[in-house]
N, C-alpha and C positions, 0 to 999 in steps of 0.2 A: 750658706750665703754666697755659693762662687757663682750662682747666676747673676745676682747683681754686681760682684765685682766686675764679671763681664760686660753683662752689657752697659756698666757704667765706665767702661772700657782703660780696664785694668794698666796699672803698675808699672813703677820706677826704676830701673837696672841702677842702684846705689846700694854702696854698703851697709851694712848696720851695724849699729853703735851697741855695744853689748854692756852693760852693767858689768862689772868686775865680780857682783856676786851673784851672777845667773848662772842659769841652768837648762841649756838648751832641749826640749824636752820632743821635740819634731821639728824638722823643715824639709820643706819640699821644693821643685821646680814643678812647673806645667807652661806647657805652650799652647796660645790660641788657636784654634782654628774656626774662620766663618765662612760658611758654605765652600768648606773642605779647603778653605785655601789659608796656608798659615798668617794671623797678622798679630803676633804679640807673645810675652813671657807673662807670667807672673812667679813670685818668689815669697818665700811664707815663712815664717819663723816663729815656735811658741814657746816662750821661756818660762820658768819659774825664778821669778826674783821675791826679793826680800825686802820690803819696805818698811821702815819704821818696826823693824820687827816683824810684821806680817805678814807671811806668805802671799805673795798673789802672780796672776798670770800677765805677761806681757806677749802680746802679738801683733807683728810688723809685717804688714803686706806691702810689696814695693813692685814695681814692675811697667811694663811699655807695650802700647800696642800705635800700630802704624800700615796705615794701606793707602790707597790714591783714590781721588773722585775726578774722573777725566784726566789723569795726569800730574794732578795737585796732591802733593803728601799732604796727609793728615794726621797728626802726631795727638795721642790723650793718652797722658800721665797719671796716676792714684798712689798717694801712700795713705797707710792707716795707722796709726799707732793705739794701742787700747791696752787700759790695763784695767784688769777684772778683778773679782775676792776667785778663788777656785771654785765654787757651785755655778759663778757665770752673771754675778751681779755688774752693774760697770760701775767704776769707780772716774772712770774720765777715757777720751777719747778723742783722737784729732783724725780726721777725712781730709785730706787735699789731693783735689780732682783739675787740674792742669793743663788747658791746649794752647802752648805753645804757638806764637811768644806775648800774646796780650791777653788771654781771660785764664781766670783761676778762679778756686771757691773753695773755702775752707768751713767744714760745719765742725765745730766743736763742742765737747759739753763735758761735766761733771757733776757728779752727786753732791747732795749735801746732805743726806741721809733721810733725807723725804724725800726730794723731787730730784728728776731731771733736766739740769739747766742748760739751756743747747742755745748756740748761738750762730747765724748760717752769714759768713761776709763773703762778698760776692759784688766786682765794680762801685766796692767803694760805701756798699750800704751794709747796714747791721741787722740781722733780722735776729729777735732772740723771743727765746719760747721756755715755759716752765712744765713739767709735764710732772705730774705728780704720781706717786706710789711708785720711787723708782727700783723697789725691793720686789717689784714684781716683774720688773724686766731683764733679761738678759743682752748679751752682746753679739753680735753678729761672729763674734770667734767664737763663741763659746758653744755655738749650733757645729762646725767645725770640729771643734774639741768633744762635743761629745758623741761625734762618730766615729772619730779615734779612740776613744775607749771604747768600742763596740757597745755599749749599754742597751743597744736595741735588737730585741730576737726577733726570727722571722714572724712574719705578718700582721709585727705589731708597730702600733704609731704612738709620735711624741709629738706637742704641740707647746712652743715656747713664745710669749708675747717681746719681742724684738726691737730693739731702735733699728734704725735701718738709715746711718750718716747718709748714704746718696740720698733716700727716700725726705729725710728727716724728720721721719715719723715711726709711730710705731706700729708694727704688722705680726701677725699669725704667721708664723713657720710651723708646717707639718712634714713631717719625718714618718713615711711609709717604710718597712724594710719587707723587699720580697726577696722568694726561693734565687738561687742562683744561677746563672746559664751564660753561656758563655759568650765572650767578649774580646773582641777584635782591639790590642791598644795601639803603641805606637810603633811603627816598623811591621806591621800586618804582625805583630805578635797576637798569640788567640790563648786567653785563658777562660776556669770557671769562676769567675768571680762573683761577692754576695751584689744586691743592687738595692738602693735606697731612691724611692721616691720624694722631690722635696718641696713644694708650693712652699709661695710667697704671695700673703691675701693686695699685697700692696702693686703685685704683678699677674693682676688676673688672668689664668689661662695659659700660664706658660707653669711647664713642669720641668725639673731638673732630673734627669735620670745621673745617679750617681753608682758608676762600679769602685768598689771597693775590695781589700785583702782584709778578710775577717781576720787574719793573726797578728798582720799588723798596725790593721785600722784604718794607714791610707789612702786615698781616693785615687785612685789612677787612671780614674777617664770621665768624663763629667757629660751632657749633650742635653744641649734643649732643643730637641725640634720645632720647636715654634720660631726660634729665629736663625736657626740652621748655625749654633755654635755647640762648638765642642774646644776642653781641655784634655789632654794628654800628661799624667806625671812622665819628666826626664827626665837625664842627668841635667848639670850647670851648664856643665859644655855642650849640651844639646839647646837647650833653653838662650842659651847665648850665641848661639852661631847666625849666622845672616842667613837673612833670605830676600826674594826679592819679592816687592812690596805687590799686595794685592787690587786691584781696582774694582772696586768697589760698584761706582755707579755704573761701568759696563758692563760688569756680570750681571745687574740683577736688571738691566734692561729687559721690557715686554714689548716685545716687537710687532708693529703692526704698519705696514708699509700702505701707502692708499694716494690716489692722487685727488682725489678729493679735498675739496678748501673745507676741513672744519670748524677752522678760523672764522669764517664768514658763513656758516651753517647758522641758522634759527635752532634747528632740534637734532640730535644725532640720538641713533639706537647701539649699543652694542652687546657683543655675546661676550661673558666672563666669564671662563671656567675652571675651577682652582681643583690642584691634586692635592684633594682632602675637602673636609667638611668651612663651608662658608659661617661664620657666625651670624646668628640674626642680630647681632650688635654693628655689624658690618655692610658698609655700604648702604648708608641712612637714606629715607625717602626726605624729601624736601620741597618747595617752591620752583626747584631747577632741578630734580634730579629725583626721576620713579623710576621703581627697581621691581620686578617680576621677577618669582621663585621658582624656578624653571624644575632646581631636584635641590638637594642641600651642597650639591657643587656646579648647581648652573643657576646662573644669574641672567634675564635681560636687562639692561641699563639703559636707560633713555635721558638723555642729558638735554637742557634747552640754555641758549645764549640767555645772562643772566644781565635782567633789565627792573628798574626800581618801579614799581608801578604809582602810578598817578593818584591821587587822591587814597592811598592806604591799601594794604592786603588782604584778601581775604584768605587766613593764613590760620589754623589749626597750631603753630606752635606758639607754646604758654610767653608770657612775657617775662625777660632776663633777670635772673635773681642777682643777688646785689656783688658775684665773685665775678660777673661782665662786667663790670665797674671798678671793680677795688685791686688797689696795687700788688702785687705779689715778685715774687723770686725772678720771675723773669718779664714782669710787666711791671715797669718801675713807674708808672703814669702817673705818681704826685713829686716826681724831682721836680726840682726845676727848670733844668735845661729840657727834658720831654714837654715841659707846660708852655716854653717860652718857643720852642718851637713849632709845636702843635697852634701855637696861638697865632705865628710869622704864616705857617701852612695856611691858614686858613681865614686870612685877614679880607676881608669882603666880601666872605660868605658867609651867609645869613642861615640859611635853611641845612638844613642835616644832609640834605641830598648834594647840596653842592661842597658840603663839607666833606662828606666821605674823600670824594674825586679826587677833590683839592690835597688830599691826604696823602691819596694812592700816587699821585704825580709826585707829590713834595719826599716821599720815600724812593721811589724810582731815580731822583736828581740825587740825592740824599747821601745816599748808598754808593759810594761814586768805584769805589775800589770791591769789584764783585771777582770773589774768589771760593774756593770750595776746600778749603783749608783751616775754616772756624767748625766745631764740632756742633757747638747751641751756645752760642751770648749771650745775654740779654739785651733787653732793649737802649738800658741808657749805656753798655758799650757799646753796641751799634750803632747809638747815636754820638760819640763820642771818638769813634773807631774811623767809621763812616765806610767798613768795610764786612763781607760778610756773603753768603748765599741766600737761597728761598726761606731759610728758617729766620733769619736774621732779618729782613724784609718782610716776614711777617710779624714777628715779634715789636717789631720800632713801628708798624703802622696798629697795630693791637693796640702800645700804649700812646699813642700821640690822638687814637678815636678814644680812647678815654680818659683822655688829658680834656677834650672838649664834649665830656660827660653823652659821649653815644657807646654805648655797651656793644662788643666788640670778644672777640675769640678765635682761636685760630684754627685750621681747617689743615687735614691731611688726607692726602693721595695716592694720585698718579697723573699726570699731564703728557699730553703728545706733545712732543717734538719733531718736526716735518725733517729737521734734515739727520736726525737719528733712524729714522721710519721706527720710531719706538714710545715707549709712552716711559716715564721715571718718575720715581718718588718725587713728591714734592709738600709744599705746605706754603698757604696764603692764608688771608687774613676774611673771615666773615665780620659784618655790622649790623646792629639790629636799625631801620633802617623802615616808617612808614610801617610795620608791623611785620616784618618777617625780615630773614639772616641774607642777607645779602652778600656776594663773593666779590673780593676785590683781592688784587694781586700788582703788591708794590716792585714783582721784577719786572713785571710789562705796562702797569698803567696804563690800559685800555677799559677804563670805566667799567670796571665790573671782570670777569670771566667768560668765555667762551665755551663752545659742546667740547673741546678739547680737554677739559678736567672732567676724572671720576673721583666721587669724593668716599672715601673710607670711614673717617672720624673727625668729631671736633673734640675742643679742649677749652675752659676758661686758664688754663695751667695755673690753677691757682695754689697748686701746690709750692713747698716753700724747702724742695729739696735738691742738691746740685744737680740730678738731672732731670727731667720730666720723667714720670710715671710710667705706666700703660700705653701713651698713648700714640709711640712709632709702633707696638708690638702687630697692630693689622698690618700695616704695610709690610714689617717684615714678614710674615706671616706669609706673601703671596710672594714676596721673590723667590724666582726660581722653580713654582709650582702653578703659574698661571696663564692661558692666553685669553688673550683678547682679539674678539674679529668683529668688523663693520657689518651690523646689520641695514640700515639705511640710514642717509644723509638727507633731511630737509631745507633747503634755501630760501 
């Protein structure tokens, strides 16, 4: 499970509290690294205590990761605490996932000898869930734990049904073990170590390659190429030492200088070309946005200014099932402060179309302290907060359009910025809207979108786990392995 500790962006530099009758049975250090630049520790400890008489496993993940978006630290905390029976049943479990100093989320749960009872609090709401036959699930340590016992011989795989606290669900972990070869770790040290391949069904597409020391079990270097992180086991004092913080949104900047106004374009073309294979999941055809498959890493894009058309669409996509609508983990849209001010946004408009706008403006004024230092809030802390970047601006106009019952989801990128001469990750807000997905965007409020956004993925994020799913993994996906060049500008 150390990809989702990852990219659920690991762990807390605090002590741990040791039970007087434990038995510390492995701990580790490992430092972050994403896209080769260090930004984080984590810290692991697996004990065997005694409870009530009964053997069981206790394991504390604690640790810190921290780099900049333009200049702005951004700090995300995680601790875990679980304790298991030994085969890897759980018996209870606490998650708290931390950005510093106003949003936090805590998923917790425990058995009751049938079900698992999991409960996700997060600004203030309770979300709780019963998940039944928890005698068939294991714990996220215990995938961990049982590659430290070596239990798996080359070329064979193990598949365990999983809670997954960030996810708050349960997923398929498969455990490939291949031959061994050698492996570059930290300080260009080079050994032959075994390697274990690890999928998570809840994180489609992204693969963990794991080196390991077959004699002593532990993982000493970990990498997901899909979003260019990597672990490294070190000493404490390696693991603790400073460094200086990474930035983020200008590394993964995709440069494209032009003096052309795409601002004020009708239609834009562009060429995308990614080092490696394009998903056909990626880079969706739409109303505003057709895409030509040039090879499986050359894409044409053809982007058009996005305008609500008159009297209805004639539009091929199916009509929004009931998760555009319904409140979830980070679209809190039956509070009542999202209801009461969705209701203030939108007070003298009648028709949907004049609703949307009225939305995108009332998020724009809304949002008044925009900084790049919240990780993902929710909507009713943003609304609450009143502060936040492009996730957080879409996330509070996602719920305040279905606070006034128009089905709504949010949309992820990349957008030009003229005076970056670059294009950057981003995420705004689609509405279903006269019969097709309409793009609106509460950091600019210019009624709609411009040929300046290519869009990757959407999401209802109707998941109900501290961090969203799948669904940054395209965007990561293409930093650092993509250009983009202007094929023609229409006015």
């Amino acid at each position: 499970m150390r990809l989702f500790r990852c990219v659920a962006l690991l762990v807390l530099g605090v002590a741990f509290v040791r039970p007087a009758s434990s038995e510390v049975i492995h701990e580790s250090w490992d430092i972050v690294l994403l896209n080769g630049s260090r930004v984080g520790y984590n810290h692991s400890v697996i004990s065997k205590v005694a409870i009530e008489g009964k053997e069981t496993l206790v394991t504390e993940t604690l640790g810190h990761l921290a780099l900049k978006r333009a200049g702005q630290e951004l700090v995300t905390n995680l601790h875990i605490h679980s304790v298991d029976t030994p085969d890897g049943q759980i018996l209870k479990f606490t998650s708290t996932l931390s950005n510093p100093p106003s949003s936090e989320v805590v998923v917790s749960g425990r058995s009751d000898g049938t079900s698992l009872l999991v409960e996700v609090l997060a600004a203030g709401q309770s979300i709780r869930k019963t998940i039944p036959g928890v005698d068939r699930l294991k714990s996220q340590a215990y995938v961990d734990h049982y590659i430290l016992e070596g239990k798996l011989v080359v070329d064979a795989t193990a598949e365990f049904e999983v809670f997954d606290p960030q996810l708050a669900k349960v997923v398929t972990i498969k455990l490939t073990r291949q031959p061994p070869q050698k492996t570059t770790l930290w300080n260009d040290e080079e050994r032959v170590l075994d390697q274990i391949l690890l999928t998570n069904s809840g994180i489609p597409g992204a693969v963990t390659r794991i080196a390991y020391d077959s004699k002593t079990g532990q993982s000493l270097k970990t990498s997901v190429d899909l979003i260019g992180m990597q672990t490294f086991a070190v000493s404490k004092e390696e693991a603790l030492r400073e460094f200086d913080l990474y930035d983020q949104l200008v590394d993964t900047m995709i440069p494209l200088k032009t003096q052309a106004s795409l601002t004020d374009a009708a239609e834009v073309a562009y060429r995308v070309v990614v080092d490696g294979e394009i998903e056909a999941t990626m880079f969706p055809a739409g109303p505003f946005q057709k895409v030509e498959r040039k090879s499986d890493s050359d894409l044409l894009v053809t982007v058009r200014r996005a305008l609500i058309p008159e009297g209805g669409a004639d539009s091929s996509s199916p009509e929004p099932g009931a998760e555009f609508l319904s409140p979830s983990r980070f679209i809190e849209c039956d509070d009542h402060l999202i209801v009461e001010l969705a209701a203030k946004a939108t007070e003298g408009a009648d028709e949907a179309e004049q609703k949307v706008f009225a939305l995108e403006r009332f998020v724009r004024s809304h949002v008044n302290n925009r900084n790049l230092q919240t990780a993902m809030a929710t909507a009713l802390e943003v609304a609450k907060t009143q502060a936040g970047d492009c996730t957080e601006h879409a996330v509070l106009l996602a719920a305040l359009l279905r606070a006034e019952k128009i089905p709504s989801r949010v949309a992820m990128g990349v957008v030009h910025v003229p005076s970056q001469g670059a294009f950057i990750g981003h995420m705004w807000t689609e509405a279903w809207v006269n019969g097709q997905w309409m793009p609106l965007d509460g950091t600019r409020a210019r009624r709609g979108t411009t040929c300046e956004y290519i869009k990757l993925s959407d999401s209802a994020l109707a998941g109900d786990g501290a961090v969203p799913g799948a669904e940054f993994l395209p965007l990561a996906y293409l930093f650092g392995r993509t250009k983009i060049e202007l094929v023609k500008v229409t006015q």
